[in-house]
Residue frames as qw, qx, qy, qz and C-alpha x, y, z in Angstrom:
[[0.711, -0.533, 0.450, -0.093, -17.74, 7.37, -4.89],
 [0.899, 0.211, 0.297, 0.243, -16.59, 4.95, -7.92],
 [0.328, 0.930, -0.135, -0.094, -14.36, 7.78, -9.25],
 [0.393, 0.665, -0.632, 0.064, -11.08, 6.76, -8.58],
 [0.750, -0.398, 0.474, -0.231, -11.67, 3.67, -6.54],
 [0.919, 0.050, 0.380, 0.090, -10.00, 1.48, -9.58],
 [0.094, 0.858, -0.499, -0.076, -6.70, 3.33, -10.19],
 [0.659, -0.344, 0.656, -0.131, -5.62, -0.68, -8.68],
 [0.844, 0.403, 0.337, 0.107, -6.46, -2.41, -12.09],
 [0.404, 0.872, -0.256, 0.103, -4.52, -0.33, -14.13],
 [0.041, -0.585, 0.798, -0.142, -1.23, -1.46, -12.32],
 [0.635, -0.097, 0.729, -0.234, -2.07, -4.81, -11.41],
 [0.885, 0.447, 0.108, -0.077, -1.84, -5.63, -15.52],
 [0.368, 0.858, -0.318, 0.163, 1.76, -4.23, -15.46],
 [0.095, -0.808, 0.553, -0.180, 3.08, -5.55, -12.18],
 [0.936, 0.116, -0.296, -0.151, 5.08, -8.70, -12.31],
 [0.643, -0.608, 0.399, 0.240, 7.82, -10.32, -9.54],
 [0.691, 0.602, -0.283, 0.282, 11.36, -9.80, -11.67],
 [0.567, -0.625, 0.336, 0.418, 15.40, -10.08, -9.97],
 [0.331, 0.920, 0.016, 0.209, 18.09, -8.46, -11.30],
 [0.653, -0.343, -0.221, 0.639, 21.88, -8.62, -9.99],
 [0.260, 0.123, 0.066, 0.955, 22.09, -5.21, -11.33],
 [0.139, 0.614, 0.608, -0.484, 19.78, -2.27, -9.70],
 [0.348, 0.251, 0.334, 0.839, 18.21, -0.05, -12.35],
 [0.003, -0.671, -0.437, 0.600, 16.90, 2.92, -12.18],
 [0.321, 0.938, 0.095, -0.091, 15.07, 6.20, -14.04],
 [0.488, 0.345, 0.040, 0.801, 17.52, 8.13, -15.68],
 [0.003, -0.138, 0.136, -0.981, 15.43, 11.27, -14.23],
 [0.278, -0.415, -0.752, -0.430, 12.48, 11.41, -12.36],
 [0.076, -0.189, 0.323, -0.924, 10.12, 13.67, -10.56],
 [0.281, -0.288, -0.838, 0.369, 8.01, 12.83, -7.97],
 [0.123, -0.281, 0.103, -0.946, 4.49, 15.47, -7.09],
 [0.254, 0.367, 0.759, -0.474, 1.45, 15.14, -5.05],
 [0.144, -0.573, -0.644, -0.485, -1.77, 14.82, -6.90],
 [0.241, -0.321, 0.117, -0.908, -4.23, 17.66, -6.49],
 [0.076, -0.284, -0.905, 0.307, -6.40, 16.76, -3.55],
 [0.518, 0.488, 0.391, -0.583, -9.50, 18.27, -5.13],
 [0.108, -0.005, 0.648, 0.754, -9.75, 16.97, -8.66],
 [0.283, 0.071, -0.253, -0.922, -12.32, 17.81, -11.04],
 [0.707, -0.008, 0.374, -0.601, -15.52, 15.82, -11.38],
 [0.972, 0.227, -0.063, -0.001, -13.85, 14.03, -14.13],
 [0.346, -0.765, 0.521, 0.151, -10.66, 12.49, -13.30],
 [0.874, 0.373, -0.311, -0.030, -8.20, 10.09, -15.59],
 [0.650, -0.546, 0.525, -0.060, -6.20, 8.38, -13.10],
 [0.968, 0.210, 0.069, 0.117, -3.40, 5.49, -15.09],
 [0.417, -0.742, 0.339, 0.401, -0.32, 5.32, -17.31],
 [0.735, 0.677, -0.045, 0.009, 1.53, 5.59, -20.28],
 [0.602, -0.574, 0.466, 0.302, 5.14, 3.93, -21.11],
 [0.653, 0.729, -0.203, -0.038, 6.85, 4.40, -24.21],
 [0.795, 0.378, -0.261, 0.395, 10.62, 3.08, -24.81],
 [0.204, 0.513, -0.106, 0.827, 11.63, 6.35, -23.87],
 [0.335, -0.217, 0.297, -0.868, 9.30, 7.61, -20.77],
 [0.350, -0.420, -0.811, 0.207, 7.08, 6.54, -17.90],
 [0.191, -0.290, 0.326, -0.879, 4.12, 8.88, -16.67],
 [0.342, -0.314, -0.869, 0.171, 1.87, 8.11, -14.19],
 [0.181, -0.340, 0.065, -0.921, -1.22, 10.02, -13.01],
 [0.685, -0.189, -0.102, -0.696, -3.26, 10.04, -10.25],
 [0.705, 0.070, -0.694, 0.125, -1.67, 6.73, -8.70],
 [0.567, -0.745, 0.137, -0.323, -1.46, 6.11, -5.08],
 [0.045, -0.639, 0.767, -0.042, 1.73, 4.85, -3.39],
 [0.718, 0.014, 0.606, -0.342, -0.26, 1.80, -2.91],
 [0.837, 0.539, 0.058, -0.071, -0.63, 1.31, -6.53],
 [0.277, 0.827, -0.482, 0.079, 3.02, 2.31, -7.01],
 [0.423, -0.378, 0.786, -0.246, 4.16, -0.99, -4.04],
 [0.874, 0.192, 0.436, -0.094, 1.84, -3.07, -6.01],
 [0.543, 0.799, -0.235, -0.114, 3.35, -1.99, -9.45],
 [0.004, 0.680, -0.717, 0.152, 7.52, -1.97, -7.99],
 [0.195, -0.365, 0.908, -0.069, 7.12, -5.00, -6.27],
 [0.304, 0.202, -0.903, -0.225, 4.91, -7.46, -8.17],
 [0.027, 0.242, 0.895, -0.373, 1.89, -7.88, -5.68],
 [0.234, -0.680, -0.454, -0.527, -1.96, -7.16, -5.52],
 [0.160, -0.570, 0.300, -0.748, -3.27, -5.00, -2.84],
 [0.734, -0.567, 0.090, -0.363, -3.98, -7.45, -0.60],
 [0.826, 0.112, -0.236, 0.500, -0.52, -8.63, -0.08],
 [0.360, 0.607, -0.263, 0.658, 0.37, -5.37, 1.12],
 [0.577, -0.528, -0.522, 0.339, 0.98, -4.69, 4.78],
 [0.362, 0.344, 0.045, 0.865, 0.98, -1.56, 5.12],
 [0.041, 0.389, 0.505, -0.769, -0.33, 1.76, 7.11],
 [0.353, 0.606, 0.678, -0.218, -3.74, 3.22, 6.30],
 [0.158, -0.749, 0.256, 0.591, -1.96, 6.40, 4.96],
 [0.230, -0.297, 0.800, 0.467, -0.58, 4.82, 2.06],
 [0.420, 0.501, 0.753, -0.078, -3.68, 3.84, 0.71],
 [0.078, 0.905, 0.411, 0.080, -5.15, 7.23, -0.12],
 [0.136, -0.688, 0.323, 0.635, -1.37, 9.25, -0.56],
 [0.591, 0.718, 0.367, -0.015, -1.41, 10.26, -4.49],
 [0.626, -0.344, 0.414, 0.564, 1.25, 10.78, -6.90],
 [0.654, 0.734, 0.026, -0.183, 2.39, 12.00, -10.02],
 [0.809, -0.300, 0.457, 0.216, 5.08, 10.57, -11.50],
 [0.793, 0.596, -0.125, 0.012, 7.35, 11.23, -14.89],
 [0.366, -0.610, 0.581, 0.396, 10.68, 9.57, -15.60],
 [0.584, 0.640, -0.374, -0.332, 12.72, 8.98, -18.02],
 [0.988, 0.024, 0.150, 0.005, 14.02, 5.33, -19.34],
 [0.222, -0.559, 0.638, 0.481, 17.77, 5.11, -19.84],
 [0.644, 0.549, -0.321, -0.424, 18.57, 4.35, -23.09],
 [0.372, 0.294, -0.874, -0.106, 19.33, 0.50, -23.92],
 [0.221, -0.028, 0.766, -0.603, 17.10, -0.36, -20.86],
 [0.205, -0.233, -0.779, -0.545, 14.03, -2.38, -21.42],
 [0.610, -0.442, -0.129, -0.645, 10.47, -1.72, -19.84],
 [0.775, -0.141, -0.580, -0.207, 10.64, -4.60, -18.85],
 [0.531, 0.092, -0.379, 0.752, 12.72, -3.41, -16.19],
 [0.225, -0.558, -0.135, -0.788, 10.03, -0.70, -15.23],
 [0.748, -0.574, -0.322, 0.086, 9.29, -2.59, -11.70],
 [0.807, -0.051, -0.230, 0.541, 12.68, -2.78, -10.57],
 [0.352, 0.429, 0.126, 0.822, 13.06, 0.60, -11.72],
 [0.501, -0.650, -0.196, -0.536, 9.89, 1.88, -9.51],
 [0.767, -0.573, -0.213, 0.197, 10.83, -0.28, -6.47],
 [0.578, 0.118, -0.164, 0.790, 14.52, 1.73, -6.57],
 [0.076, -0.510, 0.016, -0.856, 12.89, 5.06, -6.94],
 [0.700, -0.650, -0.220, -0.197, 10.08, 4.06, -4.28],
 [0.915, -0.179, -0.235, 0.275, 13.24, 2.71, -2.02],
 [0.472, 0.238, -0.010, 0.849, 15.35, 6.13, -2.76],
 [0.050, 0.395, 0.252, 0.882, 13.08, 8.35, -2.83],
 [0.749, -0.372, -0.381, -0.393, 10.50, 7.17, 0.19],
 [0.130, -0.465, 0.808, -0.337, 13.14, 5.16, 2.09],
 [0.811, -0.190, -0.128, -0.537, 11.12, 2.58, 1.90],
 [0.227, -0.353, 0.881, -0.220, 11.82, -0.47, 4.10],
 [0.901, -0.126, 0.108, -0.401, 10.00, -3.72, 3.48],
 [0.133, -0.363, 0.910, -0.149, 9.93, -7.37, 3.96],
 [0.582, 0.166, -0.463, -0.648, 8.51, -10.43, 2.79],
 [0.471, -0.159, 0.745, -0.445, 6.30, -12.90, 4.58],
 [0.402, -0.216, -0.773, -0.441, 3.80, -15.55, 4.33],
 [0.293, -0.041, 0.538, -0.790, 0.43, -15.33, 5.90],
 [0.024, 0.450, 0.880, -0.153, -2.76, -17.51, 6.36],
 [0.170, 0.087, -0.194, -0.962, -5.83, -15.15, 4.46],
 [0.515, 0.426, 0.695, -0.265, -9.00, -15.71, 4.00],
 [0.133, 0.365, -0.580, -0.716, -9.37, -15.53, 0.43],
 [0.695, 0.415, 0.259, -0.527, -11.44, -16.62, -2.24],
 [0.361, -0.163, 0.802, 0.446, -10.77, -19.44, -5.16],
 [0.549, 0.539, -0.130, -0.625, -11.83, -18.98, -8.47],
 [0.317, -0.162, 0.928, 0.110, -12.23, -22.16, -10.08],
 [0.491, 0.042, -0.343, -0.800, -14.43, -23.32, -13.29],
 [0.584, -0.080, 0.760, -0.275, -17.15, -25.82, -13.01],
 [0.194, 0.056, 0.795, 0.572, -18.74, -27.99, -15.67],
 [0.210, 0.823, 0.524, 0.067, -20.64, -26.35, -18.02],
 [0.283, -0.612, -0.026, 0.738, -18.12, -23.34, -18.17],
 [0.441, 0.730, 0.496, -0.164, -20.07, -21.27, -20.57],
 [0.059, 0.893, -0.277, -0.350, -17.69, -18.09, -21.60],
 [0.805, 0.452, 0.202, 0.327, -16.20, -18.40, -25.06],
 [0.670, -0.352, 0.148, 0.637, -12.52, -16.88, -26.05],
 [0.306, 0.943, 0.094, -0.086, -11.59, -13.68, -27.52],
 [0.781, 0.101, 0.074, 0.612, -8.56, -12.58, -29.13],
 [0.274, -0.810, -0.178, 0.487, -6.53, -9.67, -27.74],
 [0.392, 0.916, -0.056, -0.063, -4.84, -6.68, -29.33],
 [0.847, 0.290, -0.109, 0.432, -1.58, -6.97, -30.61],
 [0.442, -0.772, -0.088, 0.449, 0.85, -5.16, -28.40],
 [0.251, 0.947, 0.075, 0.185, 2.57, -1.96, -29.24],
 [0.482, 0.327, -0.433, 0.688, 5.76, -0.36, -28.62],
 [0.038, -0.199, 0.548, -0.812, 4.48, 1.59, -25.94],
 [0.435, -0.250, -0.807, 0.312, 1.70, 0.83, -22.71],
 [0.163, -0.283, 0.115, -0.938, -1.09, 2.77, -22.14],
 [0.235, -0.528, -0.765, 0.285, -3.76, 2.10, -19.21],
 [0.213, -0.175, 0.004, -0.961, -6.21, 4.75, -17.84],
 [0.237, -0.484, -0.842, 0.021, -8.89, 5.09, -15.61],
 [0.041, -0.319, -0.029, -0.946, -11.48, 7.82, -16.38],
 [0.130, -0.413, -0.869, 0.239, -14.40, 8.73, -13.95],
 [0.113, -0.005, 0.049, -0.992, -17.15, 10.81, -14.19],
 [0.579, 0.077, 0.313, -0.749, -20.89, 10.91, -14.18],
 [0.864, 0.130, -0.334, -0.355, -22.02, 8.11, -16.43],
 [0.978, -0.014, -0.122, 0.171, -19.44, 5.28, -14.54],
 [0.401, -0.466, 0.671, 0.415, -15.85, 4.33, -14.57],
 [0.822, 0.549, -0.063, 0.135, -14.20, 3.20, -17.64],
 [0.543, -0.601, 0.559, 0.174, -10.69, 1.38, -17.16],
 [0.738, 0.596, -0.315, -0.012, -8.41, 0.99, -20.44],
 [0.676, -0.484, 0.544, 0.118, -6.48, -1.58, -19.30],
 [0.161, 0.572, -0.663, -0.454, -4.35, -1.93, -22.93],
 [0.082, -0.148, 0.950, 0.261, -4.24, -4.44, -25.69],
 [0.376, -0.308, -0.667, -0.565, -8.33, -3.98, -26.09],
 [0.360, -0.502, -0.739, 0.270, -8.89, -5.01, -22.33],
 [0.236, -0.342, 0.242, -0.877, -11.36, -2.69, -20.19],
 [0.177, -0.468, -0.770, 0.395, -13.41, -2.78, -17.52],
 [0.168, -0.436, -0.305, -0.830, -16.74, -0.68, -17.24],
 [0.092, -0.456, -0.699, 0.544, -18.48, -0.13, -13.60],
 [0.302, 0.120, 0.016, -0.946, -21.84, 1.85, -14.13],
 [0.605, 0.022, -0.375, -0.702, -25.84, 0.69, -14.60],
 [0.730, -0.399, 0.511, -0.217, -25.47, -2.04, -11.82],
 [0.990, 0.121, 0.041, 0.065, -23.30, -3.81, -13.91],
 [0.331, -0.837, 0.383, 0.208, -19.50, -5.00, -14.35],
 [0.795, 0.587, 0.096, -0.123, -18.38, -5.30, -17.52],
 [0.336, -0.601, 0.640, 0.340, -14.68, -6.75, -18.60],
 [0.789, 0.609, -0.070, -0.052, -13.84, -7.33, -22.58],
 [0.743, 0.477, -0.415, 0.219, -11.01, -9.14, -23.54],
 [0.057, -0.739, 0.600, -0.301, -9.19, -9.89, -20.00],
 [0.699, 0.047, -0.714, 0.000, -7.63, -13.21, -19.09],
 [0.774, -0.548, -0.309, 0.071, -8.70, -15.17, -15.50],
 [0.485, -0.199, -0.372, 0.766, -5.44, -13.57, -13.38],
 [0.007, -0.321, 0.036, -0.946, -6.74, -9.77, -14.63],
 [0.561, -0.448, -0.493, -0.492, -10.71, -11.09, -13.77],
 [0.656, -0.362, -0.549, 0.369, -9.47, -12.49, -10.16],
 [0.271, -0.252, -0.182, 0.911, -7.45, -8.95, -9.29],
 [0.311, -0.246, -0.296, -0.869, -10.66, -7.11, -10.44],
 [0.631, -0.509, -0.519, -0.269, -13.41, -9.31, -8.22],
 [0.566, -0.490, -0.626, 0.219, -11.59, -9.02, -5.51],
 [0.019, 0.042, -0.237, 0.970, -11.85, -5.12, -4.75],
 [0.473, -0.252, -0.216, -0.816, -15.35, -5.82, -5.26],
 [0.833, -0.354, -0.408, -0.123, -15.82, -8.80, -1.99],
 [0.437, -0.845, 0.223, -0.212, -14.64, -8.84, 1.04],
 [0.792, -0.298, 0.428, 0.319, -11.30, -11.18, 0.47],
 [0.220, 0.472, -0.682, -0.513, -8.52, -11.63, -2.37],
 [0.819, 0.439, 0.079, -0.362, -9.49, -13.85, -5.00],
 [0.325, -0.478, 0.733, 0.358, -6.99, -16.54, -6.08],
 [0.566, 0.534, -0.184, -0.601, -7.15, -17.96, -9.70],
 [0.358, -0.208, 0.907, 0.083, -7.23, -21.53, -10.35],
 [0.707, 0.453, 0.270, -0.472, -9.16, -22.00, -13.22],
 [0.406, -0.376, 0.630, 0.545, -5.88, -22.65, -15.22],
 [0.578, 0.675, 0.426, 0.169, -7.50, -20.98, -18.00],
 [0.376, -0.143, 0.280, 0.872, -4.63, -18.95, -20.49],
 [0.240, 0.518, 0.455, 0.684, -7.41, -17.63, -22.94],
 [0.074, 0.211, 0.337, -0.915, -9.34, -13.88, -22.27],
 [0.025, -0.585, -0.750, 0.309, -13.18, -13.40, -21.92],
 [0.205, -0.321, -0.006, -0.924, -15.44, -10.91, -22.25],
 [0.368, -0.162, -0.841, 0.362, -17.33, -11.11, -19.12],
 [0.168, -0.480, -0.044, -0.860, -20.37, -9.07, -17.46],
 [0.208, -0.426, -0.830, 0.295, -21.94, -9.07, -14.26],
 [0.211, -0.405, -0.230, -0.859, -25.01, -7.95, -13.55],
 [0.207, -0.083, -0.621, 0.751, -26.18, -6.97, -10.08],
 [0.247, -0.832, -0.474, 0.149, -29.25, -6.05, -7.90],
 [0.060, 0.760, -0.122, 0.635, -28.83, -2.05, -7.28],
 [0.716, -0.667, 0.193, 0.076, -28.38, -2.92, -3.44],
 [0.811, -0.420, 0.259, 0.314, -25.92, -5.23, -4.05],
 [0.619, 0.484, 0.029, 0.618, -23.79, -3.25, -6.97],
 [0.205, -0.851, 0.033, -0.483, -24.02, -0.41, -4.57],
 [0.814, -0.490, 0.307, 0.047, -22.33, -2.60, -1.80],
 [0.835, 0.019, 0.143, 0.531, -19.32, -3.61, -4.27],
 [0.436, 0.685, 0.165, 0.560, -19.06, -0.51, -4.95],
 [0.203, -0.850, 0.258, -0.412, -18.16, 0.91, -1.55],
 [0.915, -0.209, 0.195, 0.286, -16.41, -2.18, -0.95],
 [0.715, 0.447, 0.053, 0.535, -14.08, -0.81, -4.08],
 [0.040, -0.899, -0.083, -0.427, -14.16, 2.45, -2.86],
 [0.631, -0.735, 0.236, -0.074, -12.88, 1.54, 0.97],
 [0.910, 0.000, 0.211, 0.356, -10.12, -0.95, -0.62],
 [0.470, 0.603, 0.112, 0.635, -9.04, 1.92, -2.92],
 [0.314, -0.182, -0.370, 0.855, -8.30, 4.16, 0.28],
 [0.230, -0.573, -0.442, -0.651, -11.41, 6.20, -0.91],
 [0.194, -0.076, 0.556, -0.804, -12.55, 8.36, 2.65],
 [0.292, -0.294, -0.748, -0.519, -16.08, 6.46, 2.79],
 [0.506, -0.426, 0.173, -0.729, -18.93, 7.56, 5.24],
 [0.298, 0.094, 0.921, -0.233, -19.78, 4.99, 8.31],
 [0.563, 0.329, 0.367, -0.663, -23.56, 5.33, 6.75],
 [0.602, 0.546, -0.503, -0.292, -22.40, 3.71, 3.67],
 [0.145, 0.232, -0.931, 0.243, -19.91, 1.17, 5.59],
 [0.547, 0.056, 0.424, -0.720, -23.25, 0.44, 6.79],
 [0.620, 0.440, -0.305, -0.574, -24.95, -0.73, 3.78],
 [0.433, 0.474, -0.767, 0.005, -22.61, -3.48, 3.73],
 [0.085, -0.332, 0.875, -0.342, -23.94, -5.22, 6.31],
 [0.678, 0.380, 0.274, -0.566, -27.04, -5.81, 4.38],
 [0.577, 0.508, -0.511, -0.383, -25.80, -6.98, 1.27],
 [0.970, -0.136, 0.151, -0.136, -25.78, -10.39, 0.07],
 [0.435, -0.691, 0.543, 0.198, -22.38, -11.59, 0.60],
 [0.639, 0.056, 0.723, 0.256, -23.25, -14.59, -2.27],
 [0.402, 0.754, -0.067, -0.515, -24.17, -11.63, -5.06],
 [0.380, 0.782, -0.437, -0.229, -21.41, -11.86, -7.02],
 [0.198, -0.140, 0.969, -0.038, -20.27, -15.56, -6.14],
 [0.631, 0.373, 0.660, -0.163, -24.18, -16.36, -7.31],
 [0.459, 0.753, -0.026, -0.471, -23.65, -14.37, -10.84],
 [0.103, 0.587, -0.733, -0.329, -20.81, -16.06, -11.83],
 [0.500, 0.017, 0.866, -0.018, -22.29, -19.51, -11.59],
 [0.630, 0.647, 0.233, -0.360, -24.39, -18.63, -14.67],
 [0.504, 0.759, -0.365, -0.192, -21.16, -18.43, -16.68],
 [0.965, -0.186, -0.186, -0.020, -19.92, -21.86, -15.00],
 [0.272, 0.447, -0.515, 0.679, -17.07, -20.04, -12.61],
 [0.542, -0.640, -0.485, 0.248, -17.19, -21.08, -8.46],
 [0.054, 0.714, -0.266, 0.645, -16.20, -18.46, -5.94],
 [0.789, -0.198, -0.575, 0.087, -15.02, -20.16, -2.76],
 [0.130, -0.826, 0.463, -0.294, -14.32, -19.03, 0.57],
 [0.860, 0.051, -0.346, 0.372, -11.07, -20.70, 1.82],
 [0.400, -0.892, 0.183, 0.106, -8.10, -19.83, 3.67],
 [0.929, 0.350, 0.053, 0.106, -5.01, -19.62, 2.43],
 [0.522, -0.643, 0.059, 0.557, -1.27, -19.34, 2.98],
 [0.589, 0.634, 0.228, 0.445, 0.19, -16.07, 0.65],
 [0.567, 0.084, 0.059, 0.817, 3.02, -13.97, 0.23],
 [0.026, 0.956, 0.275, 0.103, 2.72, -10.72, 1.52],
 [0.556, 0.167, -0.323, 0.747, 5.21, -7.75, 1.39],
 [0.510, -0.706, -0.334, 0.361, 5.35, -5.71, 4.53],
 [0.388, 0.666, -0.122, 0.625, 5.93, -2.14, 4.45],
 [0.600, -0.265, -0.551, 0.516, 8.19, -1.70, 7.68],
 [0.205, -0.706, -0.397, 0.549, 8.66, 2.26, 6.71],
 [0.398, 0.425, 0.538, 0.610, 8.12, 4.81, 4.50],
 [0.134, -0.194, -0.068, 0.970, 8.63, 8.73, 4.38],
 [0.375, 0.585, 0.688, -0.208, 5.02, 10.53, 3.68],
 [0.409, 0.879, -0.081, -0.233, 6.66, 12.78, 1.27],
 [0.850, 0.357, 0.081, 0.379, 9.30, 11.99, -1.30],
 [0.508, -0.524, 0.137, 0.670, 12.75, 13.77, -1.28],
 [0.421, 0.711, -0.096, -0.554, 12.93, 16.66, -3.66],
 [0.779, 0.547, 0.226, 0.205, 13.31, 15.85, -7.83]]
């Protein structure tokens, strides 16, 4: 069930709100459905060099969060979208920086999709991350970036394992959740596929962590088909069950050991709104 339920991290380190009076776009770029039976092990991410952008194993979801700068709860969007699956290579005009690699996605998404959206604010229930005193977790120092931007998320019998670049991963397997080297925005967009709200970050901490939680087997077994249903993942009702057992404070009590709150609140945030969108791309 955890197999590809955290394709979501992997983008959510890459995507960032950018404008642009000028639109860019791919130089070339082809557009396929993932296979809707993969193997038992799947690697689900991405890899950007100067030159080239592939993507495997993404859902369009991941691709809206990527293009336009949001997490998945910001999107508005149909159920469809969740759990449609891509492959993706293009190519980077020359003189054109990555950095440009949203923009570049939201065109193609926008061309290639039709996509239509629109940007709101809405009242959420949501969670605040927020430290208290006594915040225990000591700083690490990340890898030095590279010319090029590789991510990946591999699943298979022992777990997940998410290479979220620059040293950072994330490990889901042995009722625990394990994140090395990732700073308090990656840690927020990671808790909150695993609870039942988004997770805003106010800890106004800059530095990165190595962080583990460690979980009853109920209640890792509950975040874990929490991740699973967020990630469009088809999940049985007998599972969706489960969930109404678990303790809702699990993972809001684990952190207090490392002197981090989890709050529920409500709160007003930016969502983008996908009016409409084609369920297959126009040919490459």
């Amino acid at each position: 069930m955890i197999r590809h339920a955290l394709a979501f991290t992997v983008v959510c380190a890459f995507a960032v709100a950018l404008a642009a009076q000028e639109v860019p776009r791919f130089e070339v770029a082809s557009i396929k459905p993932s296979s809707s039976e993969p193997s038992a092990t799947v690697t689900a991410g991405l890899r950007i060099t100067p030159t080239q952008a592939r993507f495997s194993y993404l859902s369009l979801k991941d691709y809206i969060s990527l293009a336009y700068g949001v997490r998945f709860y910001q999107i508005v969007a149909p159920d469809w979208i969740a759990g449609a699956r891509f492959e993706i290579a293009a190519t980077v005009p020359a003189g054109v920086s990555t950095d440009k690699l949203p923009l570049m996605m939201r065109t193609l998404l926008e061309e290639r999709f039709h996509m239509k959206v629109h940007r709101e604010t809405r009242e959420l229930p949501a969670y605040v991350l927020a430290t208290l005193p006594g915040f225990k977790l000591e700083p690490v120092t990340a890898d030095a970036p590279g010319d090029s931007v590789t991510a990946s998320s591999t699943s298979g019998s022992g777990g997940t394992v998410v290479d979220l670049g620059q040293g950072s991963s994330l490990v889901i397997g042995g009722n625990k959740i394990e994140l090395k080297k990732v700073d308090m925005n990656t840690f927020a967009g990671t808790l909150e596929r695993f609870v039942d709200r988004p997770v805003v970050n106010q800890t106004q901490r800059t530095d990165r962590f190595n962080i583990t939680i460690e979980l009853a087997p109920e209640d890792f077994t509950a975040a874990v088909i929490r991740s699973s249903a967020a990630a469009g993942m088809a999940v049985p009702p007998a599972a969706l069950r489960r969930l109404e057992t678990a303790s809702p404070s699990a993972i809001p009590d684990a952190l207090k050991s490392f002197g981090l709150s989890l709050e529920a609140r409500r709160a007003p945030l930016e969502v983008v709104v996908i009016d409409s969108a084609d369920r297959l791309p126009t040919e490459n």
